[in-house]
C-alpha positions in Angstrom: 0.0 0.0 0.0 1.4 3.2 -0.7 2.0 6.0 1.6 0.0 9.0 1.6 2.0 12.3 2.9 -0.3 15.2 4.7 1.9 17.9 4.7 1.2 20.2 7.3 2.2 24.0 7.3 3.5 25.5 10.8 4.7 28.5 11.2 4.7 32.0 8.9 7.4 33.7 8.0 10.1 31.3 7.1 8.2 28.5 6.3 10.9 26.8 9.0 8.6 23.9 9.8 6.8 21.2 7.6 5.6 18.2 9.5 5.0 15.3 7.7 2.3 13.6 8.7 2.2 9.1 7.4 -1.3 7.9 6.7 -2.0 4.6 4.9 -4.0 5.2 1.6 -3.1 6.3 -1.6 -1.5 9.8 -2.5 -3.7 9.8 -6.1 -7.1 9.5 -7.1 -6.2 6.8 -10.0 -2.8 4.5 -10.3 -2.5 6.6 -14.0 -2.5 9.7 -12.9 1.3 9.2 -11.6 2.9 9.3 -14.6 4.3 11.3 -17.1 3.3 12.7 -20.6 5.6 10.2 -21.8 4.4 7.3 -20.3 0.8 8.2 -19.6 -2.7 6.3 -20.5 -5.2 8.5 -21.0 -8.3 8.6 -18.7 -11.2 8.6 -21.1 -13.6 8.7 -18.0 -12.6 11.5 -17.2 -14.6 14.8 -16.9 -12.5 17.5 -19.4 -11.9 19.4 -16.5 -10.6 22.9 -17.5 -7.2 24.3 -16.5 -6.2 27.9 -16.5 -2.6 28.5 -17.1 -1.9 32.2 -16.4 1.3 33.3 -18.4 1.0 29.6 -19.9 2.5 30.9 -23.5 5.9 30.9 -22.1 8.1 28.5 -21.6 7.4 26.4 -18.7 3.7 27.0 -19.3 3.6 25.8 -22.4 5.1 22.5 -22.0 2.9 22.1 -18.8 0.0 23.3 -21.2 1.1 19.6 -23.8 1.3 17.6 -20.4 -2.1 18.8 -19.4 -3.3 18.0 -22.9 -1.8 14.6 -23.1 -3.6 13.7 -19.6 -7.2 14.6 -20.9 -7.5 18.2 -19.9 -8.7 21.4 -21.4 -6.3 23.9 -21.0 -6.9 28.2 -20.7 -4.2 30.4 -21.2 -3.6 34.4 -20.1 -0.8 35.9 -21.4 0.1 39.4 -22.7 3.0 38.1 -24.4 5.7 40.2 -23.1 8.3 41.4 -25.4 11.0 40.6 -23.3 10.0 36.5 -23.8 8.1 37.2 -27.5 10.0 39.7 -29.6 7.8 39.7 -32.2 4.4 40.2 -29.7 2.8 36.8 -31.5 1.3 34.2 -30.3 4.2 31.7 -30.5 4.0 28.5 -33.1 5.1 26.0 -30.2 1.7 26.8 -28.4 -0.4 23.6 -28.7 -3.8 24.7 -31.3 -5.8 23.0 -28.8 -5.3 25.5 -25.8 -7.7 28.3 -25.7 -5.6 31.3 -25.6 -7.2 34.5 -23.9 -4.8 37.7 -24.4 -4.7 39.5 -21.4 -2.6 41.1 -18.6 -2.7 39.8 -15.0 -3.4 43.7 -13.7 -6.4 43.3 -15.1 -9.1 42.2 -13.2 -11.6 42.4 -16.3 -9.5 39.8 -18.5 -9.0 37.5 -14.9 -12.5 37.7 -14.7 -12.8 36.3 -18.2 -10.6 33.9 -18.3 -11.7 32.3 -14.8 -15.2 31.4 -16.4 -15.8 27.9 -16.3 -12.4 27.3 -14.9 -11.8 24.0 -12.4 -7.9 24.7 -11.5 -5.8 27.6 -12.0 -1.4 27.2 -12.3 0.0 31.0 -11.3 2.9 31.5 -13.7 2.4 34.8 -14.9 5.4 36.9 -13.4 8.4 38.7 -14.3 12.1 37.0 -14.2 15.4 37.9 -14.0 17.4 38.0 -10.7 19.7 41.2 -12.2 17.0 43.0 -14.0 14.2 43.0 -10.7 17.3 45.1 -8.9 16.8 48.4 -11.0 13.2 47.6 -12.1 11.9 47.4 -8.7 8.6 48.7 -9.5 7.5 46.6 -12.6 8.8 43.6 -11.2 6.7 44.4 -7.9 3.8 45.7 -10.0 3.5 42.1 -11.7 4.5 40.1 -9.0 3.1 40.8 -6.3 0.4 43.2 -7.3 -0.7 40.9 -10.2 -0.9 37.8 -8.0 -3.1 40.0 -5.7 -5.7 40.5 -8.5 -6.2 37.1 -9.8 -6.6 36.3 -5.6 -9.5 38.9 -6.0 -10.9 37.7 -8.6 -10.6 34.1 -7.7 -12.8 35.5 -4.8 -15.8 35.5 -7.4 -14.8 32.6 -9.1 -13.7 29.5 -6.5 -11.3 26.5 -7.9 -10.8 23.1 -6.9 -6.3 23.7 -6.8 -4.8 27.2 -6.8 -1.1 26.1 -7.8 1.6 29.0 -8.2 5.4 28.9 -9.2 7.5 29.6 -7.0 11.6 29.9 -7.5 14.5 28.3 -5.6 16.0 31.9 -5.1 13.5 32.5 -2.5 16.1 30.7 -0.1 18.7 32.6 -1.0 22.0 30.7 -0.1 21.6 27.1 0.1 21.9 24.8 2.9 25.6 24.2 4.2 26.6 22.2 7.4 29.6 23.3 9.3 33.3 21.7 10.7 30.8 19.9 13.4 28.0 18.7 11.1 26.0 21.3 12.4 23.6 23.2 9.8 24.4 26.6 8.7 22.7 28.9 6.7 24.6 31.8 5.9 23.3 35.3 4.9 23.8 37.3 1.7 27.2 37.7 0.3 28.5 41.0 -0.5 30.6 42.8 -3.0 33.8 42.5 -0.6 33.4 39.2 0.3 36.3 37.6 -1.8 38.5 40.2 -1.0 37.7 39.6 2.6 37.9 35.6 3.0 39.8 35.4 -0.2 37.3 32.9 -1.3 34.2 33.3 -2.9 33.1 30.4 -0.3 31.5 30.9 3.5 33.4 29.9 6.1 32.4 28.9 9.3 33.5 29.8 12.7 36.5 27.9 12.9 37.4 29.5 9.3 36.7 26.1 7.6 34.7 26.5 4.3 31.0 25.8 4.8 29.8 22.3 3.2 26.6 23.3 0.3 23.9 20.1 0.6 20.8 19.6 -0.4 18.3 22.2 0.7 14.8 21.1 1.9 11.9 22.7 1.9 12.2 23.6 5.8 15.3 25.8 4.9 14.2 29.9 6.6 13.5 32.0 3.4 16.4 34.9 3.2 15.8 36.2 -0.6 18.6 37.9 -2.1 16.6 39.7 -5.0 14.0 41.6 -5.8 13.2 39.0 -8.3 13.6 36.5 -5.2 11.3 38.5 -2.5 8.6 39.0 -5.4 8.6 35.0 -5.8 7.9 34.9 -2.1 5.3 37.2 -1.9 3.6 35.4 -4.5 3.6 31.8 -2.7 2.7 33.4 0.9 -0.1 35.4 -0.7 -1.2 32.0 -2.5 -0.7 29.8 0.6 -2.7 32.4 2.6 -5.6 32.9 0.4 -5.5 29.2 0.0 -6.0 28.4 4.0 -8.7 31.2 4.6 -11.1 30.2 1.9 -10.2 26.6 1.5 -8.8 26.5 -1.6 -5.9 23.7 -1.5 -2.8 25.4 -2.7 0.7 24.3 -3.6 3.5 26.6 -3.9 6.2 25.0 -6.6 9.9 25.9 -6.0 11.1 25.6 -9.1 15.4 25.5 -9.5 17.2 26.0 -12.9 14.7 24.7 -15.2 15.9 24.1 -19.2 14.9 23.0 -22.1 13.3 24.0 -25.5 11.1 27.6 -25.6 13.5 29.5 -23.4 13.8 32.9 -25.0 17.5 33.1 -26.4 17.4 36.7 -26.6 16.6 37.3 -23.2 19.8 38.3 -21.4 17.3 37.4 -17.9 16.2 34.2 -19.2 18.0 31.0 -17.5 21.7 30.1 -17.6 21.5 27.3 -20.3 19.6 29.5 -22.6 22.0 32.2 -22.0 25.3 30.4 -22.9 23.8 28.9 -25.7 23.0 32.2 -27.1 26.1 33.0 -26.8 27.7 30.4 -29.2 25.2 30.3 -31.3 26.5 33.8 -32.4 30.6 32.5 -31.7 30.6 34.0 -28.1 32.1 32.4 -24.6 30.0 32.3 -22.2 30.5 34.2 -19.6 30.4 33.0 -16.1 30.7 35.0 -12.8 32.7 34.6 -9.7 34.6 31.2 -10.1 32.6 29.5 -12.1 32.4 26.9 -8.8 29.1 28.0 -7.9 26.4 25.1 -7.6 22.9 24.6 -9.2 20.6 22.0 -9.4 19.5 22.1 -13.4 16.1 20.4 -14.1 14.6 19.9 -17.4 10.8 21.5 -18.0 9.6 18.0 -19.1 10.0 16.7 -15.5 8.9 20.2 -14.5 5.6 20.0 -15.9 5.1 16.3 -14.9 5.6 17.3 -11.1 3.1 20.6 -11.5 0.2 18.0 -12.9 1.2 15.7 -10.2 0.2 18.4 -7.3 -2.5 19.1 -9.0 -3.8 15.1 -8.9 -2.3 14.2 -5.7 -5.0 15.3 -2.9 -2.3 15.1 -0.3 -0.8 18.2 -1.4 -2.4 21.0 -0.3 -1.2 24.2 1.8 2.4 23.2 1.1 5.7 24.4 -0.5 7.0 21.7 -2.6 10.8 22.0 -4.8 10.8 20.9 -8.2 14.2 19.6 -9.0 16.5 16.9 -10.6 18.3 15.9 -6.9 21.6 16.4 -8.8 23.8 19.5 -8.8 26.7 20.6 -11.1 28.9 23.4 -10.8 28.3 26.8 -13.5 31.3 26.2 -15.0 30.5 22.4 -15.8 27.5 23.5 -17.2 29.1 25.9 -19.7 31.1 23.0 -21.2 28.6 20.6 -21.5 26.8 22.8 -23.6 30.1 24.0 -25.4 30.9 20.0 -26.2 26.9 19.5 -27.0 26.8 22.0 -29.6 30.2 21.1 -31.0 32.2 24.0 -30.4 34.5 22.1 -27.9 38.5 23.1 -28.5 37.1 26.7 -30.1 35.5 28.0 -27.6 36.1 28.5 -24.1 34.3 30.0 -21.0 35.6 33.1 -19.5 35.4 33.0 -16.1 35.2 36.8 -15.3 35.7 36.9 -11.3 33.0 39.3 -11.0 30.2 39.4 -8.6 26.6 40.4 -9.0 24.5 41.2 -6.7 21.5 39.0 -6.0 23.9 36.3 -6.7 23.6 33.3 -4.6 27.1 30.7 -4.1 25.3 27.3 -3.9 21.6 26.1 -3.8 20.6 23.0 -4.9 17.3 20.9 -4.1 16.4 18.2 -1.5 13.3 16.1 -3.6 12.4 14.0 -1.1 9.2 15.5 -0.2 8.5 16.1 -4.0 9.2 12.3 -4.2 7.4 10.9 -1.6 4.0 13.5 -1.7 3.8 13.1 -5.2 5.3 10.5 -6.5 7.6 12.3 -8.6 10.9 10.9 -10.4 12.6 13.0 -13.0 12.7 11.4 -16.1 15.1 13.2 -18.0 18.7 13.2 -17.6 21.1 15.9 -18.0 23.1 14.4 -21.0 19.9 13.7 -23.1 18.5 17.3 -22.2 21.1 18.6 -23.3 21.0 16.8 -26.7 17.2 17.7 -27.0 17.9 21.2 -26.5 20.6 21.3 -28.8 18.5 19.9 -31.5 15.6 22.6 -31.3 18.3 25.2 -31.3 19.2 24.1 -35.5 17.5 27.1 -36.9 16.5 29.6 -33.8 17.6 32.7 -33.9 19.3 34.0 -30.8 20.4 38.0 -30.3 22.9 37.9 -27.9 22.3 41.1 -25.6 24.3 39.7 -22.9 26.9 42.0 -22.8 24.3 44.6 -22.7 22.9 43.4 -19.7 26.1 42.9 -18.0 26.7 47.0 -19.0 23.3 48.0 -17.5 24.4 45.6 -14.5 28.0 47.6 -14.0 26.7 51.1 -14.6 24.5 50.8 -11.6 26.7 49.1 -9.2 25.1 46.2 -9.2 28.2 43.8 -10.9 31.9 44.5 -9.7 
């Protein structure tokens, strides 16, 4: 018999304790309904349910909008298609013709209002990202963020839902997890610009000046954002998880860590890492890395995402919970730059440059504890790092990708905000 998880939120602020609480009965309403796109039987009992995706013409969104699809939902999406993720302002081709696409911005209550009719379950994507960029545009990213997450909870208020799901980012952590010289946990507070010059070492050290240990960080881990972009992603899941508890709307908060894959924008210097060095050599560039290059991440790909998002939506266990989305492995920045240099065959031309810079936001190590994610849902990424790569790769051949990155990195130094 399986095991069904109740996660329990206590506490506020932090999120610094989730008790998990073992009950014998099944986490899902069918044995189906744990799988993946790639390995799932549709239901033909079941009831079309429809599924509003807000931002769901981006790039996670749309690949959870095909794994929807695949299961034997309807799918909704609201997106004003940004021009900072769709240059051109189109609807994009990779958008499956079966979604019902409603054009609309998340300010506005009218379109909400719209595209909540009929609606069973609502995924919160709609945001602005870009950890750099939410540091000097403090009030859009707020604006959309928070602000937009507090109208679709007003409007929601007129139209009830079975699930309120929202993403939610790894960088509301901030650093990582680390355990010291004892084996104790540690969880040390934003770097700043004279840290290296300080500890010569881009690393924490503890108090017996040994370099702090990164591990797995669990869902229990005190919230400390480093960002705008960061506190924004916070607000959003504590305004969910609220509204969610007060008018008994289950709600899970999805920490999402370095997702990639095909959709990402390439010619968004904001967009995620992968995306961002391949833009670079796609135009004969070296990716450029910050700090040391020994920074750690936990890189999953948006297939498995988009399994896990359907999964909290099926499993009636999760409710009222934070839950991290991630692979369970971690690689270093600059191991990431050459797997991507070799993938794309520009290994022995190209090279990273490692630029010894720090940014502000910037977090040293933070990479994901799935057990809960594993045990409340029953998710297992499917996708490993090698094969993503070559899957990504492959939908590259004939993008096109302007490399502003060097742009961004100007905006960055002009304001103080890269040294």
């Amino acid at each position: 018999m399986q095991l069904q998880l109740c996660v329990l939120l206590l506490g506020c602020v932090g999120l610094s304790q989730l008790s998990i609480v073992f009950a014998g009965a099944g986490a899902h309403s069918g044995s189906w309904r744990g799988r993946c796109s790639g390995w799932l039987m549709p239901n033909l009992n079941q009831s079309r349910e429809l599924v509003l995706i807000t931002g769901g013409a981006g790039f996670i969104g749309s690949h959870l909008a095909d794994e929807l699809l695949a299961a034997g939902y309807r799918v909704r999406v609201l997106d004003h298609l940004d021009k900072q993720v769709h240059p051109e302002g189109t609807l994009p081709k990779y958008l499956d013709p079966a979604v019902e696409f409603v054009a609309g911005d998340i300010l506005d209550i009218e379109a909400l209002k719209r595209a909540l009719e009929g609606v069973d379950f609502v995924y919160h994507f709609a945001a602005k990202v870009g950890v750099g960029q939410s540091m000097y545009r403090i009030r859009e990213y707020t604006e959309v963020n928070a602000l937009g997450t507090a109208v679709l909870l007003e409007a929601l208020l007129e139209n009830p839902v079975k699930k309120l799901i929202v993403a939610s980012s790894m960088s509301v952590y901030g650093e990582g997890s680390y355990v010291d010289g004892t084996g104790q946990s540690a969880f040390p507070k934003q770097r700043r610009e004279n840290h290296f010059t300080q500890h010569n070492s881009w690393d924490f050290r503890g108090e017996g000046s040994e370099t702090l240990k990164p591990e797995p960080t669990a869902e229990s881990k005190p919230c400390l954002p480093a960002s705008m972009y960061a506190q924004g992603k916070y607000d959003q899941e504590r305004m969910c998880l609220i509204f969610g508890e007060a008018y008994d709307i289950p709600t899970v908060a999805m920490r999402f860590f370095n997702v990639y894959g095909p959709r990402q924008a390439l010619s968004n210097p904001y967009t995620g890492v992968l995306a961002i060095f391949a833009s670079r050599l796609m135009n004969g560039r070296a990716p450029l890395i910050f700090e040391d290059g020994e920074q750690r991440r936990d890189f999953v790909h948006v297939k498995d995402v988009a399994c896990a998002c359907r999964l909290a939506l099926e499993t009636e266990a999760a409710r009222n919970c934070v839950v991290n989305v991630g692979s369970g492995e971690q690689r270093s920045i600059r191991q990431i730059a050459e797997a991507i240099i070799a993938a794309m065959g520009r290994k022995g031309e190209i090279e990273p440059e490692i630029t010894g810079r720090f940014r502000a936001g910037d977090v040293r190590h933070c990479y994901a504890d799935t057990t809960l994610a594993r045990h409340l849902l029953e998710y297992r990424p499917r996708v490993n790092f090698h094969d993503g790569l070559v899957e990504l790769v492959g939908w590259l051949e004939g993008q096109i990708a302007i490399d502003r990155v060097e742009d961004a990195q100007r905006e960055l130094t002009t304001r103080g905000l890269a040294k």
